[in-house]
KEKE-3310 file (N, C-alpha, C; in steps of 0.2 Angstrom, whole numbers, plus 5000, padded with zeros to 4 digits):
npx = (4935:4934:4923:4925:4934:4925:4917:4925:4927:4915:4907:4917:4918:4902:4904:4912:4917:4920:4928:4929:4941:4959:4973:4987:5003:5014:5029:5032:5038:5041:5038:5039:5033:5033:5023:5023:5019:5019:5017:5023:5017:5022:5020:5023:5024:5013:5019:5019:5028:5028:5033:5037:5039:5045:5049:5057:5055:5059:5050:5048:5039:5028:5013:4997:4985:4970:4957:4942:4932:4927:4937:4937:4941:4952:4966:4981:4994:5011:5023:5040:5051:5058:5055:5064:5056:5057:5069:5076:5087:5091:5094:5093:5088:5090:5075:5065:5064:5059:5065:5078:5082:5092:5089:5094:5104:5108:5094:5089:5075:5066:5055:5054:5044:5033:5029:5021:5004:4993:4974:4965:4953:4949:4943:4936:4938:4935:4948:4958:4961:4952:4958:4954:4957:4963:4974:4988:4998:5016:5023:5038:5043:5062:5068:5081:5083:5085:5080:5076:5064:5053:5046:5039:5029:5017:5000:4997:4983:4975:4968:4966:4969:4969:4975:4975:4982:4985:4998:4999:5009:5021:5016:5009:5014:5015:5013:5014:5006:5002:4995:4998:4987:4987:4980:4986:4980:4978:4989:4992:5004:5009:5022:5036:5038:5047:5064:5060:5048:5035:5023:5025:5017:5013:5006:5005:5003:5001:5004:5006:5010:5011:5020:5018:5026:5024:5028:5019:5015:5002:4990)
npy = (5059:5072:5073:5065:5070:5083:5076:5069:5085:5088:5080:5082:5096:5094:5087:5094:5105:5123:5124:5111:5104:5094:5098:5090:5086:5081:5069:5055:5039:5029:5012:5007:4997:4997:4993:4990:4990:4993:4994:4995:5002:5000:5009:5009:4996:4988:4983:4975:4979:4972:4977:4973:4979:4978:4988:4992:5005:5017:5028:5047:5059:5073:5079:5087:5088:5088:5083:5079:5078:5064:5059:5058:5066:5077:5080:5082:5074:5075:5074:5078:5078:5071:5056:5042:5032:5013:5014:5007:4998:4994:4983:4985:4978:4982:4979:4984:4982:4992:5003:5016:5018:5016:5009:5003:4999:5004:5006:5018:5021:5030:5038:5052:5056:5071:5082:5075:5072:5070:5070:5066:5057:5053:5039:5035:5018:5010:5004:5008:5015:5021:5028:5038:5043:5055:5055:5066:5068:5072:5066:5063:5060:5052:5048:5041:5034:5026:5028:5042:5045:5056:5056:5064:5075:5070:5074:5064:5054:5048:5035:5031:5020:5016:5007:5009:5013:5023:5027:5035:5049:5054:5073:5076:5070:5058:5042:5033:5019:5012:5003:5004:5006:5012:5016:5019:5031:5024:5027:5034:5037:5048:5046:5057:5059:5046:5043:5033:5044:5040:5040:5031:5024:5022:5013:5015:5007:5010:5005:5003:4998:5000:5002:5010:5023:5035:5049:5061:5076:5084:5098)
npz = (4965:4968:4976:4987:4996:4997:5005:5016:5023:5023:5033:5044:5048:5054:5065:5072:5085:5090:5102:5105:5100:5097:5093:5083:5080:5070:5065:5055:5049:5036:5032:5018:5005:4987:4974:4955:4941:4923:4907:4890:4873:4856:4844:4832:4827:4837:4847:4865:4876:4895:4912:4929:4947:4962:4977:4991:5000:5014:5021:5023:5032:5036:5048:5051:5062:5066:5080:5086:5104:5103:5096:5083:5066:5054:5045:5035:5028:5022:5010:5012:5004:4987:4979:4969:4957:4953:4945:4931:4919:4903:4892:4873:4857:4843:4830:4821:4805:4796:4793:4791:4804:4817:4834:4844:4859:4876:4887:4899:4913:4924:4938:4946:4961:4969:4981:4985:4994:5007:5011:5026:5033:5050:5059:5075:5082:5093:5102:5092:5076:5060:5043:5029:5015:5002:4990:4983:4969:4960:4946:4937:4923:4919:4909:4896:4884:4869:4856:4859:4862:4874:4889:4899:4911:4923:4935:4947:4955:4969:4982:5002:5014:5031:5047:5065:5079:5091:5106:5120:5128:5141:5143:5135:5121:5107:5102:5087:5077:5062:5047:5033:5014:5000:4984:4970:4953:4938:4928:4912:4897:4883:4872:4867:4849:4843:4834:4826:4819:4827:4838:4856:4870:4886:4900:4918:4934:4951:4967:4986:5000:5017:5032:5048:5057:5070:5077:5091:5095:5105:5105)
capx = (4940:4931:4917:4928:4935:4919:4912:4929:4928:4907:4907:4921:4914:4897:4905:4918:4914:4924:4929:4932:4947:4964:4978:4992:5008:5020:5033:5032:5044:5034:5042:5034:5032:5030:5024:5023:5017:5020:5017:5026:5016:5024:5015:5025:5022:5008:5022:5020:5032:5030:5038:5033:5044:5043:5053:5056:5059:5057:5048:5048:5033:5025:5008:4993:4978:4963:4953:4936:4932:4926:4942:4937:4949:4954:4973:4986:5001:5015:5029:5043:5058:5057:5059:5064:5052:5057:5075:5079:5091:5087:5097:5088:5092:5084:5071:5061:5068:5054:5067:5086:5085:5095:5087:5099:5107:5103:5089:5087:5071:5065:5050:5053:5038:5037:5023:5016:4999:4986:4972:4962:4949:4952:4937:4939:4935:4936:4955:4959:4958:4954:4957:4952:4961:4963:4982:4989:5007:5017:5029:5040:5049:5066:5072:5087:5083:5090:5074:5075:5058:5053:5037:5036:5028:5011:4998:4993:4979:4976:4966:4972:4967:4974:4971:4983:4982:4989:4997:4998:5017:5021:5019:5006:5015:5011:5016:5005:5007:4998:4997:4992:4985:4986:4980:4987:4975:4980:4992:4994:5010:5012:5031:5035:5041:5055:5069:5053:5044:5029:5025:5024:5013:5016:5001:5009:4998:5007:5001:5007:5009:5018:5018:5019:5027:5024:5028:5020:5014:4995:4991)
capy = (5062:5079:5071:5063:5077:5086:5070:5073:5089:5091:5076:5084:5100:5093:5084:5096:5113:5126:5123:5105:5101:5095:5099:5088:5087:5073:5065:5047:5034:5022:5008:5007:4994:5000:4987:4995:4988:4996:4992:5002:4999:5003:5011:5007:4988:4989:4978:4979:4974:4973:4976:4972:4981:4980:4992:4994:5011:5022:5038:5050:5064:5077:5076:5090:5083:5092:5080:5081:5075:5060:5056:5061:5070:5076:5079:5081:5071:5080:5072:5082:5076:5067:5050:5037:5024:5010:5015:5001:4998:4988:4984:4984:4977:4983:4973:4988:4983:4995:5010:5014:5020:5009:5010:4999:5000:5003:5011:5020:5025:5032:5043:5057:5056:5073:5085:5069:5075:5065:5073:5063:5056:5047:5037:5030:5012:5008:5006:5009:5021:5019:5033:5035:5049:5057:5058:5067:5068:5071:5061:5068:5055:5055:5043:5041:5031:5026:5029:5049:5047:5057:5056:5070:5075:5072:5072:5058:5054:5041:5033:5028:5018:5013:5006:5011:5015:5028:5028:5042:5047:5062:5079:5078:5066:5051:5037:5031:5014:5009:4999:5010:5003:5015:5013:5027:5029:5019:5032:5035:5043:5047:5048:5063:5055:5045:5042:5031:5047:5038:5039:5028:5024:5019:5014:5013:5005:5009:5004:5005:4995:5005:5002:5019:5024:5042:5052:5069:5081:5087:5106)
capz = (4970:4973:4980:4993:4999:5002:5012:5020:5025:5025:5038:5048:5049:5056:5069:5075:5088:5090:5108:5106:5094:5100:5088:5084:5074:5069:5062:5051:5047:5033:5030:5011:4999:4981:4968:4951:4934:4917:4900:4883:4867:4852:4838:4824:4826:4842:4852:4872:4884:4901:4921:4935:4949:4968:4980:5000:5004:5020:5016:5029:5030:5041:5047:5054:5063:5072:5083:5090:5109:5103:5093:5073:5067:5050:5042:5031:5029:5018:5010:5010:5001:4981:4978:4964:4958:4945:4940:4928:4912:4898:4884:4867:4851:4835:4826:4818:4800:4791:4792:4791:4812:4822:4840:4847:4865:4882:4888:4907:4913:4931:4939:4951:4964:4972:4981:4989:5001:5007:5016:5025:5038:5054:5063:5079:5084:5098:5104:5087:5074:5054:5042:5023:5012:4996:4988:4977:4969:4954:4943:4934:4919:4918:4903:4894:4879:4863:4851:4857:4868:4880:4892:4903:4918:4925:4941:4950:4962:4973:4986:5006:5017:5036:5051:5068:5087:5098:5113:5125:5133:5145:5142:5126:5117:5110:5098:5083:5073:5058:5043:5028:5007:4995:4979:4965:4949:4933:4921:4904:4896:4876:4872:4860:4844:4840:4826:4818:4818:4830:4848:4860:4876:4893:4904:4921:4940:4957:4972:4990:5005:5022:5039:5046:5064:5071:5085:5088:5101:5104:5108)
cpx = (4937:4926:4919:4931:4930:4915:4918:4927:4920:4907:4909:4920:4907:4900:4909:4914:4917:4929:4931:4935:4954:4969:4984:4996:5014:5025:5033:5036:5037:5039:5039:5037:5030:5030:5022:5025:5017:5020:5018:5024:5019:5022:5017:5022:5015:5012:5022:5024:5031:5033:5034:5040:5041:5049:5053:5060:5057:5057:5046:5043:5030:5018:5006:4988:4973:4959:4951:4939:4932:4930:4941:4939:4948:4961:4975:4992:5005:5022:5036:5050:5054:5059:5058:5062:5056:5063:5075:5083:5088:5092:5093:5090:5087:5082:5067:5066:5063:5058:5074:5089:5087:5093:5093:5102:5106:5100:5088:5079:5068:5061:5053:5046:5040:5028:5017:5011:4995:4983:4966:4956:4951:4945:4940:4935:4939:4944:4960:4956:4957:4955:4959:4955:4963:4971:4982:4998:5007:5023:5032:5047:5058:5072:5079:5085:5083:5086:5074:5067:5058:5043:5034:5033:5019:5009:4995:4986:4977:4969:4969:4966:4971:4971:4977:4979:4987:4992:4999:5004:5014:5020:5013:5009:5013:5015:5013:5010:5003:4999:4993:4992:4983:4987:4979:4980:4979:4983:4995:4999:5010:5021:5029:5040:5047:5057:5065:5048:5035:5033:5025:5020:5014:5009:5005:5001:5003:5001:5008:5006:5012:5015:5022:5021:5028:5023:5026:5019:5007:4995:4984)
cpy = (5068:5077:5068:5065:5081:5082:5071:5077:5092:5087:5077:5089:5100:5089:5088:5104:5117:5126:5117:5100:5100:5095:5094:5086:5081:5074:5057:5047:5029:5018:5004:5002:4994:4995:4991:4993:4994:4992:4998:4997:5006:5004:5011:4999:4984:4985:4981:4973:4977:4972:4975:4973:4982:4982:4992:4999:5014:5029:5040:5057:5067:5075:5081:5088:5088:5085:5083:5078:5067:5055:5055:5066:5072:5080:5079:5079:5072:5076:5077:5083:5073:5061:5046:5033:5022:5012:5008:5003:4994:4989:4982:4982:4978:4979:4976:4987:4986:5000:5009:5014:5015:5013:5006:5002:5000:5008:5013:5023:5024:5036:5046:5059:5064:5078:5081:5073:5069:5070:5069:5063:5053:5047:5033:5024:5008:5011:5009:5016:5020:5027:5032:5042:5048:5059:5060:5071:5071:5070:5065:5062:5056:5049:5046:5037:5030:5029:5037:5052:5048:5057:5061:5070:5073:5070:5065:5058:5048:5041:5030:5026:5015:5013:5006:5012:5020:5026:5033:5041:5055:5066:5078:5072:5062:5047:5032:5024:5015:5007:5003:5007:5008:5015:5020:5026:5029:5027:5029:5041:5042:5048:5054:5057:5053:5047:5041:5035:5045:5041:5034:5028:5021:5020:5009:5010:5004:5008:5002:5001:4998:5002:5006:5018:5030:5044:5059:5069:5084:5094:5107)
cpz = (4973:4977:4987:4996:4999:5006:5016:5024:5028:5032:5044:5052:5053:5063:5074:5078:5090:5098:5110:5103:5099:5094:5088:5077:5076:5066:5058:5047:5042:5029:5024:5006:4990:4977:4962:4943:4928:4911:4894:4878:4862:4846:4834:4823:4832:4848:4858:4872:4890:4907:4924:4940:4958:4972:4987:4999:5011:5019:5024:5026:5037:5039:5052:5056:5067:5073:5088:5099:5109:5098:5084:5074:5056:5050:5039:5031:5022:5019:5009:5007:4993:4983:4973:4964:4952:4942:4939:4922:4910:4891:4878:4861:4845:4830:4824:4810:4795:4789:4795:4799:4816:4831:4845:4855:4872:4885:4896:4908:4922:4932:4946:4955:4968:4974:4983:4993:5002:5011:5018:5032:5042:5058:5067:5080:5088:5102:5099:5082:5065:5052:5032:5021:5004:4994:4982:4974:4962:4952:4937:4930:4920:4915:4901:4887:4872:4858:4851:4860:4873:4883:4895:4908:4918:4931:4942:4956:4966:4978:4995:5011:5025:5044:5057:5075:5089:5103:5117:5129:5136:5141:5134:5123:5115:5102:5093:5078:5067:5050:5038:5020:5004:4986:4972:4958:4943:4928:4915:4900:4887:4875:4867:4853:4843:4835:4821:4816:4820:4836:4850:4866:4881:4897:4911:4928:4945:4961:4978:4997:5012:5029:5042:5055:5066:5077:5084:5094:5101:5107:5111)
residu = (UNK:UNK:UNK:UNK:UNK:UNK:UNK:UNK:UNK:UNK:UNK:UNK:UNK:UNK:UNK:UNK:UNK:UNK:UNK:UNK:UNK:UNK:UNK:UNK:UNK:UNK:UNK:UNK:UNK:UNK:UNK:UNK:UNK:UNK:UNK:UNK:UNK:UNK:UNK:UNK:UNK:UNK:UNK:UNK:UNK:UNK:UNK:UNK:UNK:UNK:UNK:UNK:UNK:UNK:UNK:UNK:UNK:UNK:UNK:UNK:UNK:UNK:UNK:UNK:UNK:UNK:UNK:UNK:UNK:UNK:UNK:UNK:UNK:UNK:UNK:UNK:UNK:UNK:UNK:UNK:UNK:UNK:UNK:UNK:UNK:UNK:UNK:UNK:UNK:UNK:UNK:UNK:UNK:UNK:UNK:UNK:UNK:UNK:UNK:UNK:UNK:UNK:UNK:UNK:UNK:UNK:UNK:UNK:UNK:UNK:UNK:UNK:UNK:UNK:UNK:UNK:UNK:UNK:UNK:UNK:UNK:UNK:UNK:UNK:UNK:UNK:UNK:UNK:UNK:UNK:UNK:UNK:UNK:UNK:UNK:UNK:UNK:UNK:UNK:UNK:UNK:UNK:UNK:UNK:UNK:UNK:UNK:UNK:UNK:UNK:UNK:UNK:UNK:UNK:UNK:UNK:UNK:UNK:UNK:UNK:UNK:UNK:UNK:UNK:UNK:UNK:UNK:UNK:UNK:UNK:UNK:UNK:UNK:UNK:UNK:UNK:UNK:UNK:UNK:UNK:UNK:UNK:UNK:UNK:UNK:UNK:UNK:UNK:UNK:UNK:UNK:UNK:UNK:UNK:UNK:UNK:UNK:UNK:UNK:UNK:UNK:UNK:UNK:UNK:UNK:UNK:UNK:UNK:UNK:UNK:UNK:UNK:UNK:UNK:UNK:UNK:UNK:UNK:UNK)
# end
C-alpha cells in the first residue's frame, strides 16, 4: 500500500507545474452496495460458521481534487459521518457440553466503519476519466454476545477503482458520475476470552460496489 501512494503522489508531482492546476471541491452521493463475508472459528471445538451479508446504503463524502491542464488530477475523498455494517441477531443454543457454561441465547453483533479516506489518482481518457486510490478506514466492533466475547477495534485498508465523466455547468460548476470497485483487505479479529476461558477468531472480507454522483465547484 505505501508503494501506491508514492506512485500516486511521485507520478503526480512529475506531471503537475505550478502555474497549471485547477482546484476543485465537491460533494458525493454513493449509492453503495456492501457485500460482506465472515467466518467465527471456535477454539474450544475449531467450529466455523459462516454469513454472507449484502447492504445498500447511501454514503455521502467530501472530496478535494488538483488537476493538471491536461486533466490528471490527484484527491482526497473523506467520509465524514460513521456507518453500520452487518448488524445481525443470532440466537444460539449451547452444544459446548465439555463445561458447566451455558452460552445460550441471542447473540448481536455490528461494525462501526468510521474515518473512511481515499486518496487517489485520476487519468483522463478521453471523454472519460478513470481513477485508482488507496483507502483507509476503521471498524470499531460492537457485539453483545452471550459467551462474554469481545473483538475490538481495528484499521482497515483497501484498494479503489472507478471509472466516471464530468460535465461542465455555469460559473465553474460541474456535475461528475461514476461507477466506483473497492476492495477492502481480508481482516482478522481474536475475541478476548470467553465463559470457556478460550478465544475465538473472526476472519472478516468486505468489498464495495457504488455508483457515486457529485457536484462541486473548480477554482
Amino acid at each position: 500500500m505505501k508503494k501506491l501512494i508514492t506512485a500516486i503522489f511521485g507520478f503526480a508531482l512529475i506531471c503537475f507545474s505550478a502555474d497549471a492546476v485547477e482546484r476543485k471541491i465537491g460533494l458525493t452521493a454513493a449509492l453503495t452496495d456492501f457485500e460482506s463475508t465472515g467466518t467465527e472459528t471456535m477454539k474450544s471445538n475449531s467450529d466455523k460458521t459462516s454469513t454472507e451479508i449484502s447492504e445498500k446504503v447511501v454514503v455521502p463524502s467530501l472530496f478535494f481534487e488538483i488537476t493538471s491542464d491536461a486533466g490528471l488530477g490527484i484527491g482526497i475523498d473523506f467520509i465524514p459521518s460513521e456507518a453500520e455494517l452487518g448488524s445481525r441477531s443470532k440466537a444460539k443454543v449451547d452444544i459446548d457440553t465439555d463445561d458447566a457454561a451455558d452460552n445460550a441465547g441471542t447473540n448481536k453483533a455490528s461494525a462501526e466503519v468510521s474515518g473512511h479516506q481515499t486518496i487517489y489518482l485520476r487519468i483522463p481518457v478521453k471523454a472519460a476519466f478513470l481513477k485508482v486510490g488507496y483507502v483507509s478506514a476503521d471498524i470499531e466492533t460492537t457485539e453483545n454476545l452471550e459467551t462474554g466475547t469481545t473483538y475490538g477495534n481495528k484499521s482497515v485498508n483497501g484498494t479503489m477503482v472507478s471509472i466516471g465523466f464530468d460535465k461542465d455547468l455555469p460559473k465553474g460548476a460541474f456535475l461528475r458520475a461514476e461507477l466506483a470497485y473497492t476492495d477492502y483487505d481480508d481482516i482478522t479479529l481474536t475475541g478476548s476470552a470467553d465463559t470457556d476461558g478460550v478465544s475465538n477468531k473472526v476472519d472478516a472480507d468486505v468489498d464495495a460496489t457504488a455508483l457515486r454522483i457529485s457536484v462541486g465547484k473548480a477554482f
